[in-house]
TORRO-991512 format. One record per residue (C-alpha): chain; residue in one letter; x, y, z; residue number from 1. Coordinates in steps of 0.02 Angstrom, whole numbers, plus 50000, padded with zeros to 5 digits. Each point is the difference from the previous one (the first is absolute). Layout:
BEGIN
{c A r A east X north Y up Z k NUM}
...
END
This chain:
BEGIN
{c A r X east 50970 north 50445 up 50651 k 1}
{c A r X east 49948 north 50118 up 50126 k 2}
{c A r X east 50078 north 50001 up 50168 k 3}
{c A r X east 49884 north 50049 up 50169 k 4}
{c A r X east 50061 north 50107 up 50088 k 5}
{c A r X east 49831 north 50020 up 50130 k 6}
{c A r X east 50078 north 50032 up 50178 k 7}
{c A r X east 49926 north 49997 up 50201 k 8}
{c A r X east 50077 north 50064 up 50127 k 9}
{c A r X east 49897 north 49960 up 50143 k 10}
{c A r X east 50078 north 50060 up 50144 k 11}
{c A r X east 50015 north 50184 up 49909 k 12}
{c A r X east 49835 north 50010 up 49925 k 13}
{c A r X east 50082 north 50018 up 49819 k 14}
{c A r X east 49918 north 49904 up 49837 k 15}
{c A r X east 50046 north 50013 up 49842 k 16}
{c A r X east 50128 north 50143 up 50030 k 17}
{c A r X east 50183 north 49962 up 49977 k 18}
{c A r X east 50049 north 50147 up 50092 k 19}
{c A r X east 49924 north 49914 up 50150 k 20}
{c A r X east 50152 north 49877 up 49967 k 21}
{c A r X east 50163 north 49984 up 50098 k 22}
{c A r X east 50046 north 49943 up 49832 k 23}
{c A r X east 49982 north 50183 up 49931 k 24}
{c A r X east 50110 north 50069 up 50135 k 25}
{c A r X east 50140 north 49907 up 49962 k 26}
{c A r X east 49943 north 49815 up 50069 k 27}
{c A r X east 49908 north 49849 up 49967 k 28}
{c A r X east 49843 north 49972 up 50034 k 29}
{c A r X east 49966 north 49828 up 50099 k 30}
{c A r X east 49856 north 49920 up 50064 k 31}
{c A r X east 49974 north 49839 up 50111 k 32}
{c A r X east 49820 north 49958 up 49959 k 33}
{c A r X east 49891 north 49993 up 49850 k 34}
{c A r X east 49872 north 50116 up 50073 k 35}
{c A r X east 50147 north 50143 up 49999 k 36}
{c A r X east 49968 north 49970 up 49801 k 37}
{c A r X east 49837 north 50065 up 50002 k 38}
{c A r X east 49854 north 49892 up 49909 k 39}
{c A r X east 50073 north 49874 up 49879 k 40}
{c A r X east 50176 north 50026 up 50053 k 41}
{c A r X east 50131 north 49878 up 50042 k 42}
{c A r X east 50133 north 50024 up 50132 k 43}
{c A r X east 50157 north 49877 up 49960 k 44}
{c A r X east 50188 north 50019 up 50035 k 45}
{c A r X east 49958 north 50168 up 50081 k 46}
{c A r X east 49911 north 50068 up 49844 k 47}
{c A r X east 49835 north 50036 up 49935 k 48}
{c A r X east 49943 north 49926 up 49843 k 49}
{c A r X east 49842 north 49983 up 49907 k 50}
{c A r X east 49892 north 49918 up 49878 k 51}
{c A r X east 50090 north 49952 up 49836 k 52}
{c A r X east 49924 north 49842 up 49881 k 53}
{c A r X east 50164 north 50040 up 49894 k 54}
{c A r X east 50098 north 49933 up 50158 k 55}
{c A r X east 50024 north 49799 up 50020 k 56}
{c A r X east 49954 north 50021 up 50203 k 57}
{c A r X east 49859 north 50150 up 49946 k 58}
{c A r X east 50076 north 50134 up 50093 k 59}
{c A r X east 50130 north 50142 up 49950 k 60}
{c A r X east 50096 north 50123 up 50109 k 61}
{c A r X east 49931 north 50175 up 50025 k 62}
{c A r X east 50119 north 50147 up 49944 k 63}
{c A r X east 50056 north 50048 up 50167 k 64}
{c A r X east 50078 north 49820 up 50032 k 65}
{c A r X east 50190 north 50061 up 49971 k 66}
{c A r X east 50099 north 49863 up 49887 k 67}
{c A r X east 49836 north 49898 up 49996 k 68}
{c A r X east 49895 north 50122 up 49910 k 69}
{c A r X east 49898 north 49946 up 49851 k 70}
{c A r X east 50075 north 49797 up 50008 k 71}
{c A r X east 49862 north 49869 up 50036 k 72}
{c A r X east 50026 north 49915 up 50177 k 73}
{c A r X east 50117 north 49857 up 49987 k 74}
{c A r X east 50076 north 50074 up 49804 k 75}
{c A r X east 49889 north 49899 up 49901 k 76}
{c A r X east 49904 north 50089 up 49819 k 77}
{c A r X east 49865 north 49885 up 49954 k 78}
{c A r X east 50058 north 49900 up 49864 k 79}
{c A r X east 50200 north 50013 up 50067 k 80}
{c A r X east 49975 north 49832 up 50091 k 81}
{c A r X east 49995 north 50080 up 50149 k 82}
{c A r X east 50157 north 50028 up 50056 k 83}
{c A r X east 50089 north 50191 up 50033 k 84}
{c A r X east 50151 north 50030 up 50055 k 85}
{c A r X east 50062 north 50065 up 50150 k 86}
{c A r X east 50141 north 50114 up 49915 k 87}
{c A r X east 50147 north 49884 up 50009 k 88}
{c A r X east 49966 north 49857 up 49880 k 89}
{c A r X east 49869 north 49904 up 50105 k 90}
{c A r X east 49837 north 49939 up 49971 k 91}
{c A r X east 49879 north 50074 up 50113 k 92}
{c A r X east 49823 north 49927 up 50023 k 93}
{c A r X east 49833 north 50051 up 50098 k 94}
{c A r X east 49915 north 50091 up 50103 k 95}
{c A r X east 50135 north 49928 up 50154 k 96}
{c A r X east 50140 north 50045 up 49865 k 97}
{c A r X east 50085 north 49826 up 49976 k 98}
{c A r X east 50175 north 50051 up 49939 k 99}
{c A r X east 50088 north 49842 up 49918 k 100}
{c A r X east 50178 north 50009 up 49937 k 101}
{c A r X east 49931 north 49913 up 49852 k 102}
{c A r X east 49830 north 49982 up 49888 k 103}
{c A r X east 49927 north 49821 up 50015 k 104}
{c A r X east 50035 north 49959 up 49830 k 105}
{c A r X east 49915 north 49825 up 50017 k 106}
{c A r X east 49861 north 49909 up 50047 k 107}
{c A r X east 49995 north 49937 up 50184 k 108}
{c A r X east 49875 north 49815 up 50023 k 109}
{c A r X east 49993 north 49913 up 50166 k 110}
{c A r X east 49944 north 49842 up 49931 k 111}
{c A r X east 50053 north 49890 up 50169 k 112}
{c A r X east 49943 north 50043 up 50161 k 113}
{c A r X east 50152 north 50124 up 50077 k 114}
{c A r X east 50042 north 50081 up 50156 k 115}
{c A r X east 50121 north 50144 up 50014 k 116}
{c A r X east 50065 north 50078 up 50146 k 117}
{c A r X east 50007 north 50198 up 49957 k 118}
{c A r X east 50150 north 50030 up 50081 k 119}
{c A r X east 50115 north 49862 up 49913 k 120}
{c A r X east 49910 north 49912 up 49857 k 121}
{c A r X east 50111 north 50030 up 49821 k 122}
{c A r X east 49842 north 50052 up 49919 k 123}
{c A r X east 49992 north 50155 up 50079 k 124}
{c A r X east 50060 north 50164 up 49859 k 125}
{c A r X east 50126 north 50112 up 50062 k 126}
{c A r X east 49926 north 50170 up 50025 k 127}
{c A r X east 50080 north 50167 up 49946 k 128}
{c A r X east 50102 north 50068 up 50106 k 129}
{c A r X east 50026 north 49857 up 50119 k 130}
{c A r X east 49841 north 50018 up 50073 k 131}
{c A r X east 49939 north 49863 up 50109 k 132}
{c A r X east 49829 north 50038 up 50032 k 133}
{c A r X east 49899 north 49862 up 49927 k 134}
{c A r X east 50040 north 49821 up 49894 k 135}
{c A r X east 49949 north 50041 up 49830 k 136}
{c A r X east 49953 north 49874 up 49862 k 137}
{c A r X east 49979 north 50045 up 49842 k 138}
{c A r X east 49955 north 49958 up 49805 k 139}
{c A r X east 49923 north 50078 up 49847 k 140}
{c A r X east 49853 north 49880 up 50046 k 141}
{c A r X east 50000 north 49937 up 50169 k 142}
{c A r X east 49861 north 49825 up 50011 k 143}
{c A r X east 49992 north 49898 up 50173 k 144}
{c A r X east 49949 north 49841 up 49949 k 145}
{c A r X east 50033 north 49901 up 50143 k 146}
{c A r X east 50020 north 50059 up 50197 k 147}
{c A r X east 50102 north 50149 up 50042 k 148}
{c A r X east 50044 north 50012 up 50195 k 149}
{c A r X east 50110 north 50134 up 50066 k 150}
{c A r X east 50085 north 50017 up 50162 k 151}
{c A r X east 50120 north 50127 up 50069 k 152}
{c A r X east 50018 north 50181 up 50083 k 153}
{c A r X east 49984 north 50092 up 49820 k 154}
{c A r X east 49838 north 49997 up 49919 k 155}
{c A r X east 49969 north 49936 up 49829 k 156}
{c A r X east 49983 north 50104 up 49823 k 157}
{c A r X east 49974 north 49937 up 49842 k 158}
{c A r X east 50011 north 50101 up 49845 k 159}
{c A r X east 49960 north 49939 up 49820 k 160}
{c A r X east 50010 north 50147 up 49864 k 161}
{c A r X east 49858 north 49929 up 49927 k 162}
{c A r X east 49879 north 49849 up 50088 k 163}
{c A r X east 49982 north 49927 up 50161 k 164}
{c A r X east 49899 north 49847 up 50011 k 165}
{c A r X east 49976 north 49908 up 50165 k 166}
{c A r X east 49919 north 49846 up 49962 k 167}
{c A r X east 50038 north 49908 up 50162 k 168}
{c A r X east 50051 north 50044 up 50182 k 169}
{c A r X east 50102 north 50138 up 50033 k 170}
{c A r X east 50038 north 49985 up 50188 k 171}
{c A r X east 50072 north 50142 up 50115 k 172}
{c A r X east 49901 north 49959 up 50152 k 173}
{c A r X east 50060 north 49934 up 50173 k 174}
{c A r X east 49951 north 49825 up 50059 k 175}
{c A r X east 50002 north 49890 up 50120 k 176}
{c A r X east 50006 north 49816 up 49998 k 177}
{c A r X east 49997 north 49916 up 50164 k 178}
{c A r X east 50162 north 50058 up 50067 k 179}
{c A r X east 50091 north 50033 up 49799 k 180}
{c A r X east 49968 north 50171 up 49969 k 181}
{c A r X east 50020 north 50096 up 49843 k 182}
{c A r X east 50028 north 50216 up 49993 k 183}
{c A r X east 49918 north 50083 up 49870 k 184}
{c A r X east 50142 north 50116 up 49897 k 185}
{c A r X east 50013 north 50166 up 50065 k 186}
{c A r X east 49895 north 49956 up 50160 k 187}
{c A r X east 49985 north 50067 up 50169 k 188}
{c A r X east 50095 north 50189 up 49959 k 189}
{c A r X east 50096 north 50098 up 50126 k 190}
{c A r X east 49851 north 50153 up 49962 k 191}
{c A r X east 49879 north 49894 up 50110 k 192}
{c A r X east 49908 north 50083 up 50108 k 193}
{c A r X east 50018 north 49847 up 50139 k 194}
{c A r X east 49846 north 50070 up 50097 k 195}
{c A r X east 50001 north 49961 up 50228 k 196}
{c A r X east 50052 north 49830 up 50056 k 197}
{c A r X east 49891 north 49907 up 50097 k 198}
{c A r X east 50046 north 49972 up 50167 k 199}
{c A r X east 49963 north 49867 up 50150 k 200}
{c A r X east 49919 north 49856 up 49893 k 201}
{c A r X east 49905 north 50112 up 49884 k 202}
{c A r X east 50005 north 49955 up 49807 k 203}
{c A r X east 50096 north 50099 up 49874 k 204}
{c A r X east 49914 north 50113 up 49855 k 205}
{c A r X east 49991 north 49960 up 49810 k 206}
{c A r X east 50105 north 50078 up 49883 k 207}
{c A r X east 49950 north 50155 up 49922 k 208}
{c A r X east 50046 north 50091 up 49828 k 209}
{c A r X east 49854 north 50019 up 49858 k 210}
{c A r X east 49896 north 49986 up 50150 k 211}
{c A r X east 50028 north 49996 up 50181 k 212}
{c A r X east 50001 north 49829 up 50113 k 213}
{c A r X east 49902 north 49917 up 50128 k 214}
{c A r X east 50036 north 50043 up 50185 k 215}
{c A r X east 50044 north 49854 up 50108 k 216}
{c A r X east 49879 north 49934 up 50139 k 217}
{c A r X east 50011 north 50032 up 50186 k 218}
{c A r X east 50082 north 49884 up 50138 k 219}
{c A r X east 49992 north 50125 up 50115 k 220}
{c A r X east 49901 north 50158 up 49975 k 221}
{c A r X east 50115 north 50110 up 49861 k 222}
{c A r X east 50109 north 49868 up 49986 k 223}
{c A r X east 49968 north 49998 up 49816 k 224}
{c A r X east 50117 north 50054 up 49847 k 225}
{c A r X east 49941 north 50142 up 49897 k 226}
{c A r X east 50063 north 50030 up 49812 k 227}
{c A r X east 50098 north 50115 up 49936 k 228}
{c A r X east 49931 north 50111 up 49856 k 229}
{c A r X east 49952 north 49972 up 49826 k 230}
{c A r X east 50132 north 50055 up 49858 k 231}
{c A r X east 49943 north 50157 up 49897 k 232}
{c A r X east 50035 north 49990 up 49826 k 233}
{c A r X east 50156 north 49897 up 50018 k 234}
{c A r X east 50117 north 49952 up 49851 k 235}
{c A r X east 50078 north 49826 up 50001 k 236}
{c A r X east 49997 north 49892 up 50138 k 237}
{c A r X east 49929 north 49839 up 50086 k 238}
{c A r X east 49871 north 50002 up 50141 k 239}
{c A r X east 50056 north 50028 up 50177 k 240}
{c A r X east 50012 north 49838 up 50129 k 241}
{c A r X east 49849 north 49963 up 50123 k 242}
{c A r X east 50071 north 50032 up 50191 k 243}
{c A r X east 50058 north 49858 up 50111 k 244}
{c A r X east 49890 north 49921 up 50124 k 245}
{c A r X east 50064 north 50034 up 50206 k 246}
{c A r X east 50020 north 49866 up 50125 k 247}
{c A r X east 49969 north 49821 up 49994 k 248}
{c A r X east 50139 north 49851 up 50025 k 249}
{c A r X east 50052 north 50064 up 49809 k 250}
{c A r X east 49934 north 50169 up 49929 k 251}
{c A r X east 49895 north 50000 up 49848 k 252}
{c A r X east 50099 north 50050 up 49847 k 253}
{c A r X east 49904 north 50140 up 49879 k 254}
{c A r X east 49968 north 49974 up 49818 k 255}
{c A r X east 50128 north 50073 up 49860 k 256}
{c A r X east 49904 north 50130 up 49901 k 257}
{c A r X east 49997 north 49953 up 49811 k 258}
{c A r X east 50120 north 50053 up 49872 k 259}
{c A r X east 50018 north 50114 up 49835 k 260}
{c A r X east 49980 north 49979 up 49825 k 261}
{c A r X east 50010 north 50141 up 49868 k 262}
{c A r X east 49961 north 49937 up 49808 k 263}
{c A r X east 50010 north 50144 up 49858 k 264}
{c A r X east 49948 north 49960 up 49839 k 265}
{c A r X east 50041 north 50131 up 49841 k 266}
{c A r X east 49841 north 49933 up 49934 k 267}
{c A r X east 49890 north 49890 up 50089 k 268}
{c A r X east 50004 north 49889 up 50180 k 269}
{c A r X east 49874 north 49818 up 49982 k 270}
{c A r X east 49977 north 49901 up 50153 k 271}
{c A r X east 49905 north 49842 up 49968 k 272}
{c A r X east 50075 north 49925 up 50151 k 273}
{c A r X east 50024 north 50073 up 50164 k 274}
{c A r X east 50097 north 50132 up 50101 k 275}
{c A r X east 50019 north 49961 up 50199 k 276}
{c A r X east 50087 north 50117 up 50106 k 277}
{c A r X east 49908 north 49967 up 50190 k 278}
{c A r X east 50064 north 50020 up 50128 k 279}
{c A r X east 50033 north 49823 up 50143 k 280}
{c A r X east 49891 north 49945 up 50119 k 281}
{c A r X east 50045 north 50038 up 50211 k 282}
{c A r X east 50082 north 49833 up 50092 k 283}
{c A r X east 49948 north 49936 up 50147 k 284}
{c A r X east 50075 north 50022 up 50155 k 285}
{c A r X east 50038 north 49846 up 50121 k 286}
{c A r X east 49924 north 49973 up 50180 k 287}
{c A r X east 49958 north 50055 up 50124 k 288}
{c A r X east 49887 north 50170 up 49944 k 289}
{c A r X east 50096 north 50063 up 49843 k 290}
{c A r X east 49921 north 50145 up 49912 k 291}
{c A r X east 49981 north 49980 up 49831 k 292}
{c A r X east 50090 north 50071 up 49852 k 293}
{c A r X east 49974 north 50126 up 49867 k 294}
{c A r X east 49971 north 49959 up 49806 k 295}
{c A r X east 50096 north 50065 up 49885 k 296}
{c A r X east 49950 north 50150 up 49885 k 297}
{c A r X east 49970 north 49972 up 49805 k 298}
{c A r X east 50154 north 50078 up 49916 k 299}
{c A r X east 49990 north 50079 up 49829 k 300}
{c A r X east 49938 north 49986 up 49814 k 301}
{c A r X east 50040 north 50132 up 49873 k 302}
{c A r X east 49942 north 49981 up 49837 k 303}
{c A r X east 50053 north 50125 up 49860 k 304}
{c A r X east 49946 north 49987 up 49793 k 305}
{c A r X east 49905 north 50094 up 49900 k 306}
{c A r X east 49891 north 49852 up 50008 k 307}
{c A r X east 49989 north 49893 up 50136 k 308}
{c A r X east 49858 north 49838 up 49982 k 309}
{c A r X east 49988 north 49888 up 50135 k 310}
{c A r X east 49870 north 49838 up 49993 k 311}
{c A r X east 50107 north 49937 up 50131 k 312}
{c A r X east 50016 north 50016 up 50186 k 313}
{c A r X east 50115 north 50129 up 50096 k 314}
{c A r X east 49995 north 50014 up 50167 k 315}
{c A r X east 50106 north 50075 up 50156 k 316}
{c A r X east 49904 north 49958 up 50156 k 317}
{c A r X east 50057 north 50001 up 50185 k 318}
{c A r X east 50032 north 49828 up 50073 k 319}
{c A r X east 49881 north 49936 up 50176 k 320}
{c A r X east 50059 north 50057 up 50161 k 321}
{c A r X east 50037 north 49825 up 50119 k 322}
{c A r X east 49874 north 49953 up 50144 k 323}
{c A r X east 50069 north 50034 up 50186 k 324}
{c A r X east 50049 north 49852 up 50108 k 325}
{c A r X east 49905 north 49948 up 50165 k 326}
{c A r X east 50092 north 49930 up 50140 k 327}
{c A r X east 50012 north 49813 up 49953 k 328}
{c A r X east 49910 north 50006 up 49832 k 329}
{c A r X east 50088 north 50047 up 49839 k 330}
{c A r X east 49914 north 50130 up 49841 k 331}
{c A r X east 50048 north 50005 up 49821 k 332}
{c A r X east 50094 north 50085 up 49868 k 333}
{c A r X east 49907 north 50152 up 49905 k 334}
{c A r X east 49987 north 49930 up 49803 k 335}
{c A r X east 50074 north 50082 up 49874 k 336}
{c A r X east 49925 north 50063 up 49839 k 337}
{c A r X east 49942 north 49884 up 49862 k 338}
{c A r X east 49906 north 50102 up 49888 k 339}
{c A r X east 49879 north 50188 up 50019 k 340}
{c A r X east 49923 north 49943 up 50139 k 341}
{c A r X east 50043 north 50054 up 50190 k 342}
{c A r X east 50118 north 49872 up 50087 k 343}
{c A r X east 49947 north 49923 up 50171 k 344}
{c A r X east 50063 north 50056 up 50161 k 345}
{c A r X east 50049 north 49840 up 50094 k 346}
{c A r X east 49840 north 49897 up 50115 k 347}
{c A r X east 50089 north 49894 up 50135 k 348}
{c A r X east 49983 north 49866 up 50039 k 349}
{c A r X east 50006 north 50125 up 50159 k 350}
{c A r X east 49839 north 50009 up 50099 k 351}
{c A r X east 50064 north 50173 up 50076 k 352}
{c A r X east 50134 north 50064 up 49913 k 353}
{c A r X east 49943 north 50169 up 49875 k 354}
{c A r X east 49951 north 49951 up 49828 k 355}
{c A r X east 50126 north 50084 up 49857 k 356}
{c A r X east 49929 north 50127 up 49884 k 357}
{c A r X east 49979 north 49964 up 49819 k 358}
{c A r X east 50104 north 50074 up 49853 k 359}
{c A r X east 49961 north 50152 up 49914 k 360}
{c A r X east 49902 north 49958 up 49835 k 361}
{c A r X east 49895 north 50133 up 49890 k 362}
{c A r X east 49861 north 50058 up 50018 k 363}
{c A r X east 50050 north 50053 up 50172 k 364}
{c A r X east 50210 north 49985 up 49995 k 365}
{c A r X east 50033 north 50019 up 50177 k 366}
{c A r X east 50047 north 49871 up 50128 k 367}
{c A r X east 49885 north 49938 up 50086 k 368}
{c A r X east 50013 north 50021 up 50200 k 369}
{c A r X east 50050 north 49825 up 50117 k 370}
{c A r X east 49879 north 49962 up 50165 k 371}
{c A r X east 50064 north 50013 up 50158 k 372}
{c A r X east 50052 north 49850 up 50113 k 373}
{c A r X east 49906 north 49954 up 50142 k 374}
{c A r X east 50075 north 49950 up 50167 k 375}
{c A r X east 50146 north 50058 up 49994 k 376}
{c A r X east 50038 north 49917 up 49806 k 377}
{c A r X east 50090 north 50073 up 49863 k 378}
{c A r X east 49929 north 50125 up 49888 k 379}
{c A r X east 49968 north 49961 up 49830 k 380}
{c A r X east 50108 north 50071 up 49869 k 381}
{c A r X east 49937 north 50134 up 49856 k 382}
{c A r X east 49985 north 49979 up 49818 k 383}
{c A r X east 50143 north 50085 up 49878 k 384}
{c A r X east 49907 north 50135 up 49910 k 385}
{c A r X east 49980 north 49997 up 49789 k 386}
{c A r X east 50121 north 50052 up 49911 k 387}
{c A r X east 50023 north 50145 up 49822 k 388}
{c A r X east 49940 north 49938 up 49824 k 389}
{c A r X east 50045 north 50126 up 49893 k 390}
{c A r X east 49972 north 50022 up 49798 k 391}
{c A r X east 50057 north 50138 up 49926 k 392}
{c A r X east 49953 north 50092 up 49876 k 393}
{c A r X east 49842 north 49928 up 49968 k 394}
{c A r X east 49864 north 49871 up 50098 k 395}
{c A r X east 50030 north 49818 up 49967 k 396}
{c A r X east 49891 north 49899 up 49909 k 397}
{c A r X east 49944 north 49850 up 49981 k 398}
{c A r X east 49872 north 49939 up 50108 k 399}
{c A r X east 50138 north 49898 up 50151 k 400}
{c A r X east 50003 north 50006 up 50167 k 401}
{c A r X east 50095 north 50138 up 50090 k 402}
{c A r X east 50023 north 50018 up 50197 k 403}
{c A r X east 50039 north 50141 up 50021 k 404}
{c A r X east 49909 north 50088 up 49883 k 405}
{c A r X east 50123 north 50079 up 49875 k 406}
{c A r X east 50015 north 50198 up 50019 k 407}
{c A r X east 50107 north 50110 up 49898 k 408}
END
């Protein structure tokens, strides 16, 4: 079992060298990105690591990692069931390093259609350490066989030391329902880059995080909202809210971004059904000349296995950005995500209020940009930008539909 120990340090010029190391001198060596890695390398938990097929996740720390060099990321030997430990008894799983108090030791079956709320439901493992970072649920096999919706400010992880097999919906998105909504788990994070408000009666922006959103339309001239920034390389976390609309008789409320869902399988990761973490579509605003809101941003999907087949459909779009209001006519919600497909920005039935942008879908996975008003109306509102489908270590297959398309 040979352990990598291939090293980049960009900003000094060094490869290969560990002399080039703080490590050598005393220190760690720490990176933030993969590309400090150099080709093929892996930055996570502040350490480089590197091919390994002898590794459960695929990857194994380099020798300059401190207390981390030469374990797999996440602890788990292929053929262990995937679990390490994290040096105090726990059970320590994936790439995000999942620490449970406990092994699942049985199987876990959603057999009726359940909703949790991540920051109360009993389901939830304890984590090592009294960590609160995520609700975990896990099983030696893990099969959804009926609908899965979760809610809350933590996002969602499921760990099976040996199968996952979603077979119907697993829901972390955000939705709305006439005035009911529901908030994807984990959504709408304090790391948001919020973007500029729109001002006057200008609409607000999407929500942006795998990709950025749509800016709001004009009232006035510049009146519009602009997004904030997409995330780089981001761990955990739901997609960021679209912006509110300005003026009107009632503001336009933005979209919540989707949520989060983590699954890590030991062995493999089967989704026959689907996986929906979008993002909500803008509201309207109320009379007279309300700018329109912002969608939502798709959230997060993070897929870990050695083998990970999907037939099914996974997607984490941005929700439609809501139409502007004219002075005595009303406009229309933005829609939220049903499927790969971008979501509509909202139409009217406003003759002069901006149209809203549609959601962020692949190909393209940005928002899409509202129209202006006209006379004085409210700008339309922009569409929430796509959000992160990631598999790791290897490409899904399968032949489903993904939006985004996964990366790695």
């Amino acid at each position: 079992m040979a352990v990598m120990g291939k090293w980049a340090v960009l900003a000094g010029g060094c490869v290969a060298l560990a002399a080039c190391s703080p490590y050598g001198d005393g220190g760690l060596y720490t990176c933030t990105t993969d590309e400090q890695c150099g080709a093929g390398g892996k930055c996570a938990n502040g350490a480089c690591a590197f091919p390994d097929t002898s590794c459960d996740t695929g990857y194994r720390y380099g020798s300059l990692s401190g207390s981390l060099a030469g374990t797999c990321i996440g602890g788990g030997e292929q053929g262990d069931g995937g679990g390490g430990s994290d040096g105090n008894g726990s059970s320590c799983y994936g790439e995000l390093d999942v620490c449970l108090v406990q092994a699942p030791s049985t199987p876990l079956t959603i057999g009726t259609d359940t909703s949790i709320d991540t920051d109360s439901s009993p389901m939830c493992l304890p984590l090592a350490g009294g960590a609160t970072t995520w609700c975990v649920l896990g099983g030696t096999q893990v099969m959804v066989s009926a609908g899965l919706t979760a809610t809350g400010s933590k996002p969602l992880v499921i760990v099976a030391t040996d199968t996952i097999a979603i077979g119907d919906k697993l829901d972390v998105a955000s939705h709305r329902n006439g005035t009911t909504e529901t908030v994807g788990a984990g959504a709408d994070p304090s790391a948001c880059d919020a973007g500029t408000a729109p001002t006057g009666d200008g609409g607000g922006a999407g929500g942006s995080f795998g990709a950025q959103g749509g800016a709001g339309g004009d009232s006035a001239p510049n009146s519009h909202g602009k997004p904030g920034a997409a995330a780089t390389n981001p761990s955990l976390q739901g997609g960021c809210p679209g912006q509110d609309g300005s003026g009107g008789g009632t503001k336009a409320v933005g979209g919540h971004g989707g949520g989060a869902v983590y699954l890590y399988a030991a062995t493999s990761i089967s989704i026959t059904g689907s996986i929906d973490a979008s993002g909500e579509g803008g509201l309207v605003g109320v009379i007279p000349d309300a700018g329109g809101s912002g969608g939502g941003a798709g959230g997060m999907i993070w897929l870990e296995s050695p083998t990970v087949t999907v037939p099914g459909i996974v997607y984490a779009n941005g929700g439609g950005g809501s139409s502007g209001t004219g002075n005595t006519t009303g406009g229309s919600n933005g829609d939220d995500p049903t499927g790969v497909g971008p979501a509509a920005g909202g139409m009217g039935p406003t003759t002069n209020g901006g149209k809203g942008g549609a959601g962020g879908a692949a190909p393209g996975n940005t928002g899409t940009d509202a129209t202006n008003g006209t006379a004085g109306a409210g700008g339309g509102g922009g569409g929430g930008g796509d959000g992160v489908f990631r598999v790791r270590p290897n490409a899904a297959g399968g032949g489903g539909m993904f939006s985004p398309l996964p990366s790695s």
